[in-house]
N, CA, C and O atoms as CSV, one atom per row, in Angstrom:
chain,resi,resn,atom,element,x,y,z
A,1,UNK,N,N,40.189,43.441,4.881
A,1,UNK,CA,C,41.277,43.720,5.783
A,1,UNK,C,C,40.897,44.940,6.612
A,1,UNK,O,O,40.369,45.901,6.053
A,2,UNK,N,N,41.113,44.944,7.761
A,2,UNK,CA,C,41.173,45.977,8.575
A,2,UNK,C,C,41.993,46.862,9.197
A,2,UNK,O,O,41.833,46.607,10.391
A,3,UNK,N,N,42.908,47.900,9.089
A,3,UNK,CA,C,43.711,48.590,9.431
A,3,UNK,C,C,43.707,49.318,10.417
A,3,UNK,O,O,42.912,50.254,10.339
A,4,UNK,N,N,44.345,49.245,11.403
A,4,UNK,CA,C,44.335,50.096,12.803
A,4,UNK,C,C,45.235,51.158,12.929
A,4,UNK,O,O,46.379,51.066,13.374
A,5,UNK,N,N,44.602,52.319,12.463
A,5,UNK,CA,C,45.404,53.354,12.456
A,5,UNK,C,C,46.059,53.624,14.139
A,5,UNK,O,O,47.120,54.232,14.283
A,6,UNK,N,N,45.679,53.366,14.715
A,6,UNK,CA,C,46.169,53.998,16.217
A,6,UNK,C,C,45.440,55.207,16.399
A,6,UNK,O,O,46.022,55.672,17.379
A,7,UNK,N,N,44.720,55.864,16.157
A,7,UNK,CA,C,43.855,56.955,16.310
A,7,UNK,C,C,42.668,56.957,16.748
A,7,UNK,O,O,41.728,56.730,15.985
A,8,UNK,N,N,42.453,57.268,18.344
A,8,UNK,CA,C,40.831,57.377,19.001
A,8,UNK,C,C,40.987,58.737,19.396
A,8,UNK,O,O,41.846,59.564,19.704
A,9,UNK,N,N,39.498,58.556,19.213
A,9,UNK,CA,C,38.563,59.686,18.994
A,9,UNK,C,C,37.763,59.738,19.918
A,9,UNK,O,O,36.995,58.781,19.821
A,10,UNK,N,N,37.391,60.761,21.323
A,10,UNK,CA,C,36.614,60.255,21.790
A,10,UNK,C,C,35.000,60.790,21.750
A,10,UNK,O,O,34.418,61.228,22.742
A,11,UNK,N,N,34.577,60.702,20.798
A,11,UNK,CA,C,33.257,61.114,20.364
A,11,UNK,C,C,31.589,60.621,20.868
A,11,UNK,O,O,31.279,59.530,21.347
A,12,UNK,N,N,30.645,61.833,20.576
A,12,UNK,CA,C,29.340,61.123,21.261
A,12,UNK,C,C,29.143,60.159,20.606
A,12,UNK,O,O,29.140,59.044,21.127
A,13,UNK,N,N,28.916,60.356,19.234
A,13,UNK,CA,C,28.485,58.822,18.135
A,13,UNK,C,C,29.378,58.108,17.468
A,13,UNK,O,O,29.542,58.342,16.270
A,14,UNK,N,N,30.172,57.036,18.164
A,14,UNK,CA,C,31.563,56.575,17.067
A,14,UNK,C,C,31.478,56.712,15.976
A,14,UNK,O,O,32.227,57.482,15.375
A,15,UNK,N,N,30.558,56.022,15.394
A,15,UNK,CA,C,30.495,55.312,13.926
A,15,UNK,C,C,30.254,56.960,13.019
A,15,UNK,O,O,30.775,57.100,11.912
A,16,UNK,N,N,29.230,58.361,13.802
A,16,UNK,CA,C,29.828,58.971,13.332
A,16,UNK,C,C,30.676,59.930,12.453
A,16,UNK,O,O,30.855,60.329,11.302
A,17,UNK,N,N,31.153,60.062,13.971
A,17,UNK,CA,C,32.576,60.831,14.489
A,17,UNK,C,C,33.739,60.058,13.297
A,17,UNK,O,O,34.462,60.681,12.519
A,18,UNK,N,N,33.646,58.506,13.445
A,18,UNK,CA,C,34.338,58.057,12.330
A,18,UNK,C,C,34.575,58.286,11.003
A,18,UNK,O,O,35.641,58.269,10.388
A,19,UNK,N,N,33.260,58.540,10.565
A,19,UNK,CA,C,33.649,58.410,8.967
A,19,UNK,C,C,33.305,60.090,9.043
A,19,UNK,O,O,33.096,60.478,7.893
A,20,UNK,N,N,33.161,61.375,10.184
A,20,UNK,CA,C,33.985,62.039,9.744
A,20,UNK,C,C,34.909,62.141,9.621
A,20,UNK,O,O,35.333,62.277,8.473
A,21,UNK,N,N,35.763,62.138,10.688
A,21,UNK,CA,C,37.323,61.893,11.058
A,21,UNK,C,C,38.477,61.668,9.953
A,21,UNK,O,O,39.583,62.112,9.644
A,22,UNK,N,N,37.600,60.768,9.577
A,22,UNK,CA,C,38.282,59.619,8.487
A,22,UNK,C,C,37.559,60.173,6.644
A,22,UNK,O,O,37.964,59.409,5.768
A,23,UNK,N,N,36.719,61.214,6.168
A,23,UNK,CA,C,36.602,61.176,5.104
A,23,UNK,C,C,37.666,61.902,4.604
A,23,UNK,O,O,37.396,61.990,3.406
A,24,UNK,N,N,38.403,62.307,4.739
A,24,UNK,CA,C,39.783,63.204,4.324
A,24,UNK,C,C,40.724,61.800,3.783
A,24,UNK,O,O,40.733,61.233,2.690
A,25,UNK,N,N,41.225,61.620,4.618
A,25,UNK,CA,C,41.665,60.377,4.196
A,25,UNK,C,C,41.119,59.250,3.680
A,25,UNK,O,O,41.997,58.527,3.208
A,26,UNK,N,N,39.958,58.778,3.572
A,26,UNK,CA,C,39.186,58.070,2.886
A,26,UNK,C,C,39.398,58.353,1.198
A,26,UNK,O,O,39.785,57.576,0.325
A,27,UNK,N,N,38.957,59.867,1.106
A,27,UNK,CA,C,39.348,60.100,0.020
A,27,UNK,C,C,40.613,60.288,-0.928
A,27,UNK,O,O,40.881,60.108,-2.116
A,28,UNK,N,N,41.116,60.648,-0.017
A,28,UNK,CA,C,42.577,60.969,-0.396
A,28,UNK,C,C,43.003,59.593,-0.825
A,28,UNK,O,O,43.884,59.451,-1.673
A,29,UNK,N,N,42.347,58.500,-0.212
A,29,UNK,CA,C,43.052,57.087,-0.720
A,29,UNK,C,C,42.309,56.670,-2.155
A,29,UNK,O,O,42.927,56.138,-3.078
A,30,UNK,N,N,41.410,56.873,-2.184
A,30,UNK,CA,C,40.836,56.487,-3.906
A,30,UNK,C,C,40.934,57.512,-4.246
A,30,UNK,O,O,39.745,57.678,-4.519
A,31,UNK,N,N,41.523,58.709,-4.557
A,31,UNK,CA,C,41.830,59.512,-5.079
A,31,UNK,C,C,43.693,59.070,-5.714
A,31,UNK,O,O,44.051,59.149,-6.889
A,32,UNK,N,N,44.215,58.808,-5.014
A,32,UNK,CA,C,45.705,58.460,-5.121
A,32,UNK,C,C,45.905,56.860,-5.519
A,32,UNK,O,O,46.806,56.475,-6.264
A,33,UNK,N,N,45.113,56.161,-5.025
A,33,UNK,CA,C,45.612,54.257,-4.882
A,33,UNK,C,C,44.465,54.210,-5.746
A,33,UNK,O,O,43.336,54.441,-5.313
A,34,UNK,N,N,44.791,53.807,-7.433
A,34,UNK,CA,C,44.469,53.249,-7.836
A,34,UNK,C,C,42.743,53.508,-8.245
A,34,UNK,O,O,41.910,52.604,-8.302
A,35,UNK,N,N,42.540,54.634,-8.444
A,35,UNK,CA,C,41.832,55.319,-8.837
A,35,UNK,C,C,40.234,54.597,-9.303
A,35,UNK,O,O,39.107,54.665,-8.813
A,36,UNK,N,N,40.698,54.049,-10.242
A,36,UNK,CA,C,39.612,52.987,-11.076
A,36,UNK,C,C,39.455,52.119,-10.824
A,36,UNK,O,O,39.073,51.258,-11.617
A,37,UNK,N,N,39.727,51.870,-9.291
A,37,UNK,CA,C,39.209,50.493,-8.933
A,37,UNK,C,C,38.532,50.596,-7.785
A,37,UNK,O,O,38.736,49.568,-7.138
A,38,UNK,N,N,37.754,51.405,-7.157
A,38,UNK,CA,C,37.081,51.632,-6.032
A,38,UNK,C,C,35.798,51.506,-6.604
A,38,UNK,O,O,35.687,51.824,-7.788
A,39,UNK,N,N,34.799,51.097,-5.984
A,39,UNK,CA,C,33.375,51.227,-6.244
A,39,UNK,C,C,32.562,52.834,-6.277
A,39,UNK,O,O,31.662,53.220,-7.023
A,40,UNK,N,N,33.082,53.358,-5.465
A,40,UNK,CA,C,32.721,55.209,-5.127
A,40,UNK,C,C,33.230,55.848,-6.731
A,40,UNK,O,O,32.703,56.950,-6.881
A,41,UNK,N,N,33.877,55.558,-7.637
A,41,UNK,CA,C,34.313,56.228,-8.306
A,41,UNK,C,C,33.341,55.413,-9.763
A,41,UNK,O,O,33.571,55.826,-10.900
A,42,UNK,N,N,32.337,54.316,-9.547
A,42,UNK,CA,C,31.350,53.651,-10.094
A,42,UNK,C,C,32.338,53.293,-11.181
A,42,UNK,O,O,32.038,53.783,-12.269
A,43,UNK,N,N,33.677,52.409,-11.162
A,43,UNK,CA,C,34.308,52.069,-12.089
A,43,UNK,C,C,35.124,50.488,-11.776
A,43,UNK,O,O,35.741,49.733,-12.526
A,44,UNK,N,N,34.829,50.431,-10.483
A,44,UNK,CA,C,35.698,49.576,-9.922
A,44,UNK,C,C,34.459,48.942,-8.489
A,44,UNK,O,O,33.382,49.375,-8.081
A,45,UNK,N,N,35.458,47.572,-8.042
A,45,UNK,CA,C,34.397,47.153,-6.855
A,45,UNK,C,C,35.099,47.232,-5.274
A,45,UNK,O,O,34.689,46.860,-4.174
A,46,UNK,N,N,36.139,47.788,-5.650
A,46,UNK,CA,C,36.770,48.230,-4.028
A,46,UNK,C,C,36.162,48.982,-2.847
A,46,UNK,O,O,35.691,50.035,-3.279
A,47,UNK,N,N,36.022,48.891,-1.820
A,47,UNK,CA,C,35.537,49.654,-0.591
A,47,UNK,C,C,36.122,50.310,0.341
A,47,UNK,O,O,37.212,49.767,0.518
A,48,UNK,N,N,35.963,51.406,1.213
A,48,UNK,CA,C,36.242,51.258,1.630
A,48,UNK,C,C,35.760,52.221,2.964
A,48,UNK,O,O,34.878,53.037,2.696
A,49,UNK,N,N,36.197,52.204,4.204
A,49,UNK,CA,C,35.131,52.764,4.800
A,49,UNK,C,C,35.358,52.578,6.717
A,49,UNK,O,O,35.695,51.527,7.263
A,50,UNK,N,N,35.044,53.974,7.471
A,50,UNK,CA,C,35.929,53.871,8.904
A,50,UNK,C,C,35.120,52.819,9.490
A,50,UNK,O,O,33.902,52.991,9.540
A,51,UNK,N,N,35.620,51.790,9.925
A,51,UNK,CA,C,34.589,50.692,10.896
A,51,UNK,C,C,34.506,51.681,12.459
A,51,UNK,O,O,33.449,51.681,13.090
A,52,UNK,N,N,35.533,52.358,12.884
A,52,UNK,CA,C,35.150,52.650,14.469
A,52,UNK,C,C,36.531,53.721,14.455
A,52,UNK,O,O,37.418,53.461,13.643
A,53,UNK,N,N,36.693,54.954,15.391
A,53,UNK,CA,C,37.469,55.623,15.453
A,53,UNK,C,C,39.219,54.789,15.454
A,53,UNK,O,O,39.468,53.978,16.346
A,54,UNK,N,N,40.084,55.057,14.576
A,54,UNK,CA,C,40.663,54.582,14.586
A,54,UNK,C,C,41.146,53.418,13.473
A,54,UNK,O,O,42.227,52.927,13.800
A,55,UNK,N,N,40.700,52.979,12.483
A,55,UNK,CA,C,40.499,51.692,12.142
A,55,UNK,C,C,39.564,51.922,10.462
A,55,UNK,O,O,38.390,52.293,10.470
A,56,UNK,N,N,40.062,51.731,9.593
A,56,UNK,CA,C,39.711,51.664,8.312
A,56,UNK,C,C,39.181,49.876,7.848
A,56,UNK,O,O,39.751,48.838,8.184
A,57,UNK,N,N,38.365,49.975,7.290
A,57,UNK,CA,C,38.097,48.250,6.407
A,57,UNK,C,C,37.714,48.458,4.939
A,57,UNK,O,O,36.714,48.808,4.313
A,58,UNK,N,N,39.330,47.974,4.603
A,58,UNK,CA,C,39.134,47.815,3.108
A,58,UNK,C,C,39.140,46.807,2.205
A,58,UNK,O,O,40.120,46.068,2.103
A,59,UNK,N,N,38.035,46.665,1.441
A,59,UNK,CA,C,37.542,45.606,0.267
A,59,UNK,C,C,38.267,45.826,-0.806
A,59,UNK,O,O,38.000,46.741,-1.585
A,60,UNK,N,N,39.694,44.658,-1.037
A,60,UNK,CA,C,40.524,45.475,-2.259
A,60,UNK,C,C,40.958,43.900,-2.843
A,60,UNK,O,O,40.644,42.759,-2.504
A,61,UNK,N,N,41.872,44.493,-3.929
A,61,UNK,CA,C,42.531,43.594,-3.770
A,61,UNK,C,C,44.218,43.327,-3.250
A,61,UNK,O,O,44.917,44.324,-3.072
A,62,UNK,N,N,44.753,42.058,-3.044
A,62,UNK,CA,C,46.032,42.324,-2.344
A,62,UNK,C,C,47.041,43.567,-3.005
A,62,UNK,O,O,47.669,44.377,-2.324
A,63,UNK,N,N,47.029,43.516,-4.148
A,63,UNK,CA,C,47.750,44.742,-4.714
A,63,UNK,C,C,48.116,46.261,-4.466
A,63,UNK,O,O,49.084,47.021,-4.429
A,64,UNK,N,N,46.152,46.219,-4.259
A,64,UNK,CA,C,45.769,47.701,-3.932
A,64,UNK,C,C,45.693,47.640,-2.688
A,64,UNK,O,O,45.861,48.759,-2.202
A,65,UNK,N,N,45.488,46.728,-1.814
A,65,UNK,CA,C,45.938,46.702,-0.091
A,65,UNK,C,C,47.520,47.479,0.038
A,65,UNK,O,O,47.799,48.473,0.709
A,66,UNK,N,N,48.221,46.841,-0.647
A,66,UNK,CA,C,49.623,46.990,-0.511
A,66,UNK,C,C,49.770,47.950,-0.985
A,66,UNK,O,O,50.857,48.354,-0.572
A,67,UNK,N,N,49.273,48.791,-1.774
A,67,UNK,CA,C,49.177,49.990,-2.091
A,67,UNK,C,C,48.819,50.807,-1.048
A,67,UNK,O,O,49.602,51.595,-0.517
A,68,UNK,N,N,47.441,50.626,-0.668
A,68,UNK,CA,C,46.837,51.846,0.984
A,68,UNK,C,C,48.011,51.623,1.890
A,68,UNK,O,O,48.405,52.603,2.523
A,69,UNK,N,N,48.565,50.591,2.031
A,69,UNK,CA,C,49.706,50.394,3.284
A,69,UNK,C,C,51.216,50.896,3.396
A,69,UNK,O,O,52.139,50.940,4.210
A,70,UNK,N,N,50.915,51.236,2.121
A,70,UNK,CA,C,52.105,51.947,1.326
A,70,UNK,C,C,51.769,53.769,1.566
A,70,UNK,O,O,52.384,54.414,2.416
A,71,UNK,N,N,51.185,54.110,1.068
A,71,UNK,CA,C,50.113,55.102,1.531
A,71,UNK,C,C,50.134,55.524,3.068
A,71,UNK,O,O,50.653,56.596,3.379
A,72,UNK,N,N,49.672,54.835,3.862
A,72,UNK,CA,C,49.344,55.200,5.008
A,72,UNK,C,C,50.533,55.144,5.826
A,72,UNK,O,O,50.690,55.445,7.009
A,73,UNK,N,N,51.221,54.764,5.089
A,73,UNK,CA,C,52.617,54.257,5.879
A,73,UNK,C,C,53.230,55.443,5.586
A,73,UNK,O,O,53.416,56.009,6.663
A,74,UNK,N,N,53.853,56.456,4.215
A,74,UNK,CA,C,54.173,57.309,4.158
A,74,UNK,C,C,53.708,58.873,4.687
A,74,UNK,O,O,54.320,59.916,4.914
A,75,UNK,N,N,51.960,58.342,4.768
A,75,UNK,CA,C,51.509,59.997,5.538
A,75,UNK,C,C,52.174,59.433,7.118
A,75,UNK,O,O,52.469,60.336,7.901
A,76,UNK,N,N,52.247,58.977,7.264
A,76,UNK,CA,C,52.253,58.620,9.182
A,76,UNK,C,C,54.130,58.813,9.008
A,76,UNK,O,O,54.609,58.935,10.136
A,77,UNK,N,N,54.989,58.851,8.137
A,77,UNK,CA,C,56.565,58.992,7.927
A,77,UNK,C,C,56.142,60.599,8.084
A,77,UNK,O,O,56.413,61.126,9.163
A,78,UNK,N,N,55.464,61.433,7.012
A,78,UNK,CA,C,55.236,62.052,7.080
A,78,UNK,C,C,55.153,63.089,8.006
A,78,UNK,O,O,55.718,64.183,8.013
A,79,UNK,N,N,54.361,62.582,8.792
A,79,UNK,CA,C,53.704,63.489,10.125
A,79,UNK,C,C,54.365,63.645,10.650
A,79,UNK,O,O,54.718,64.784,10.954
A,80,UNK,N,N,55.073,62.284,11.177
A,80,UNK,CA,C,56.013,62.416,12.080
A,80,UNK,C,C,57.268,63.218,11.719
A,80,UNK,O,O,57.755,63.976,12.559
A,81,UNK,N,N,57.908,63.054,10.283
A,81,UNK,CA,C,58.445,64.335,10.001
A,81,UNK,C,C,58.281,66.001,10.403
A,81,UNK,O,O,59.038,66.747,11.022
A,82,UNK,N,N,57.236,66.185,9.904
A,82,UNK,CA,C,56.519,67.639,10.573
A,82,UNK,C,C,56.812,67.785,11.819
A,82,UNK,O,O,57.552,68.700,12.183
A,83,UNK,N,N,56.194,66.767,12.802
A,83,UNK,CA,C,55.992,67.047,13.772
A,83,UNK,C,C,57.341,67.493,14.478
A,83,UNK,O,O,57.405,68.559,15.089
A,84,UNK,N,N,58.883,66.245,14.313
A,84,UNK,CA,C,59.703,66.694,14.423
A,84,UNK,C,C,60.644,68.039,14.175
A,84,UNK,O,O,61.417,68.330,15.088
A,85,UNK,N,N,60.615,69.028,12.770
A,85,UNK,CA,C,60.887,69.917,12.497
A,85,UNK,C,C,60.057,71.148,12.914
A,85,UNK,O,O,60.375,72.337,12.877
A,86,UNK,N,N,58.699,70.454,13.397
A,86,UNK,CA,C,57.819,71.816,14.603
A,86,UNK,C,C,58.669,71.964,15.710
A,86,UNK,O,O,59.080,73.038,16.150
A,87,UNK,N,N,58.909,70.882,16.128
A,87,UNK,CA,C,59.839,70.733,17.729
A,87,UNK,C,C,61.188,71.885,17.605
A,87,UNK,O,O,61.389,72.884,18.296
A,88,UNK,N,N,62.176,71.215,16.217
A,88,UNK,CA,C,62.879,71.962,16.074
A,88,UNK,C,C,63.060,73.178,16.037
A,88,UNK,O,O,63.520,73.772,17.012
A,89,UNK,N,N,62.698,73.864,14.772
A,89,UNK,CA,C,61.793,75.322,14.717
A,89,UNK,C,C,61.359,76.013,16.238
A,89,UNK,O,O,61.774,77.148,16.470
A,90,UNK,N,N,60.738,75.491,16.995
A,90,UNK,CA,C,60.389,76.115,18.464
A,90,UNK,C,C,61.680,76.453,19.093
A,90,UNK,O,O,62.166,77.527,19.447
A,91,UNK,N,N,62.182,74.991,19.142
A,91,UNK,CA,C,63.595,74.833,20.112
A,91,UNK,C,C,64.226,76.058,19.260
A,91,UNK,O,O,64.320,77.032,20.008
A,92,UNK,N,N,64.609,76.296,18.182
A,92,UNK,CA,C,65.414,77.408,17.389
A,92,UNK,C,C,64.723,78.986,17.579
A,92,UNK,O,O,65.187,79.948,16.968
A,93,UNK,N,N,63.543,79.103,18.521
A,93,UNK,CA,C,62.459,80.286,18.213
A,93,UNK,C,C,61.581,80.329,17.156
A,93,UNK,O,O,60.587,80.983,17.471
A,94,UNK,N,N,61.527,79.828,15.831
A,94,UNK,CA,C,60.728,79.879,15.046
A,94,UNK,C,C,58.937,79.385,15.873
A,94,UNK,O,O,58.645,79.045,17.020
A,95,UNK,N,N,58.321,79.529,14.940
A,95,UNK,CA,C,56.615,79.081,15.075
A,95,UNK,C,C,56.306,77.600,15.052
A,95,UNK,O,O,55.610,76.974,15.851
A,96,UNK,N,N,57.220,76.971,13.548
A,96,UNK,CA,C,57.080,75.853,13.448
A,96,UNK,C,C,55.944,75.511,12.140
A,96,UNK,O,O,56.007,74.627,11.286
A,97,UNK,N,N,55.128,76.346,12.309
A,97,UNK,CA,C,54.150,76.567,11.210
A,97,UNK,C,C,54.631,76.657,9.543
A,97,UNK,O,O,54.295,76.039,8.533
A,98,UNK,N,N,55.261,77.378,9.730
A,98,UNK,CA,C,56.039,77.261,7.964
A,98,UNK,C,C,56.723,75.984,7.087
A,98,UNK,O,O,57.032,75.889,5.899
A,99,UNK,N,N,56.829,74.903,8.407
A,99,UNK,CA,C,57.131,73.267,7.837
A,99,UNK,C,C,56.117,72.466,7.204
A,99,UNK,O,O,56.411,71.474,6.538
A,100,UNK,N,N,54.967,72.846,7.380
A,100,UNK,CA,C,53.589,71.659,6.976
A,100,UNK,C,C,53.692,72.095,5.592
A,100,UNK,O,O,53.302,71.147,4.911
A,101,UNK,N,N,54.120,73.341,4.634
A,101,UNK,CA,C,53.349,73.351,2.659
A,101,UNK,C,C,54.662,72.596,2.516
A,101,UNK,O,O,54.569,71.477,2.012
A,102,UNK,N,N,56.375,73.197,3.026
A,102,UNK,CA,C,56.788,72.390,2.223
A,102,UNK,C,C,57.529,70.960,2.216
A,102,UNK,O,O,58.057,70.404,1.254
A,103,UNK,N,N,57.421,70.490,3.622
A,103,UNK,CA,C,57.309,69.100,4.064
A,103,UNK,C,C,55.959,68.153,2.888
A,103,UNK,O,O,56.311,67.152,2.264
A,104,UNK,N,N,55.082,68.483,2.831
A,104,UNK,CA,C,54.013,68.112,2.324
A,104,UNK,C,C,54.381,68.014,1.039
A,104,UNK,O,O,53.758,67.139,0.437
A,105,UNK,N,N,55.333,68.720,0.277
A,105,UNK,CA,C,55.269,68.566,-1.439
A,105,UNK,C,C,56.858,67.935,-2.030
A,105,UNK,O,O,58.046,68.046,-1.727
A,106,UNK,N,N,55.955,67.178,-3.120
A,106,UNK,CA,C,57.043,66.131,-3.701
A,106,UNK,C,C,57.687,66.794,-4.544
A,106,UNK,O,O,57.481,68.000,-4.688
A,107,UNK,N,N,58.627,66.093,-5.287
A,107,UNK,CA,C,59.269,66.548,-6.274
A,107,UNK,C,C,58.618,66.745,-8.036
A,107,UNK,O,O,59.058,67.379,-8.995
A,108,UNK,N,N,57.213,65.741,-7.827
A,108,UNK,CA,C,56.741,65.573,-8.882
A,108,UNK,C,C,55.327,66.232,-8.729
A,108,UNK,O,O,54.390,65.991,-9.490
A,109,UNK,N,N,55.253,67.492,-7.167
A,109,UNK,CA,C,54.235,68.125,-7.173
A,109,UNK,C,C,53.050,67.309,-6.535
A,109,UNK,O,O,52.024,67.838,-6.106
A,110,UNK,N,N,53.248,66.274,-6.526
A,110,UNK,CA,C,51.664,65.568,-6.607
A,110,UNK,C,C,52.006,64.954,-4.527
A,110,UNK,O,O,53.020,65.175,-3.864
A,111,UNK,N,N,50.773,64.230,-4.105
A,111,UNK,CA,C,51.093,63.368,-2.810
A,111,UNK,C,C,51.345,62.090,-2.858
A,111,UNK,O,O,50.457,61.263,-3.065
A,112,UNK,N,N,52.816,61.728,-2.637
A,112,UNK,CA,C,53.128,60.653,-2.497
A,112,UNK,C,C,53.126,60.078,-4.135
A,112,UNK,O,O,53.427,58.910,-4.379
């Protein structure tokens, strides 16, 4: 499956610019989804990996698909959270800066 984040990059070397772009979140996803089933973690045969700025391709199964989509779906709720309470914060005089630690943390400490 291939996932289109909506995110270009406009870089000298796509491919890359890509899987820098993208190792933060790369990791962050077999780190969180399902841990023991990625191939990188030599326990599991999942993949996964930036095809082109913008755009993830992952070797999973439907479960753990629905899992990353679950995932990617909440950092992108996320952001857009932030981003909104930056707006606010300005509009009020604040910086806006002091919303990203605790927007970012759950109740159970951990992401997502």
């Amino acid at each position: 499956r291939v996932d289109d984040l909506g995110t270009k990059v406009p870089p000298k070397d796509e491919h890359a610019a890509a899987r820098i772009c993208f190792e933060p979140l790369i990791e962050a996803i077999i780190e969180c989804v399902e841990h023991d089933s990625w191939a990188e973690n030599g326990t599991g045969a999942g993949q996964i990996a930036a095809l082109e700025p913008g755009m993830l391709v992952v070797a999973q199964t439907d479960a753990v698909h629905k899992k990353v989509q679950e995932l990617l779906t909440s950092l992108h709720s996320l952001r857009q959270d932030i981003g909104s309470r930056g707006v606010e914060a300005k509009e009020a005089g604040g910086s806006g800066g002091e919303t990203g630690a605790a927007a970012a943390a759950t109740p159970g400490g951990g992401l997502f």
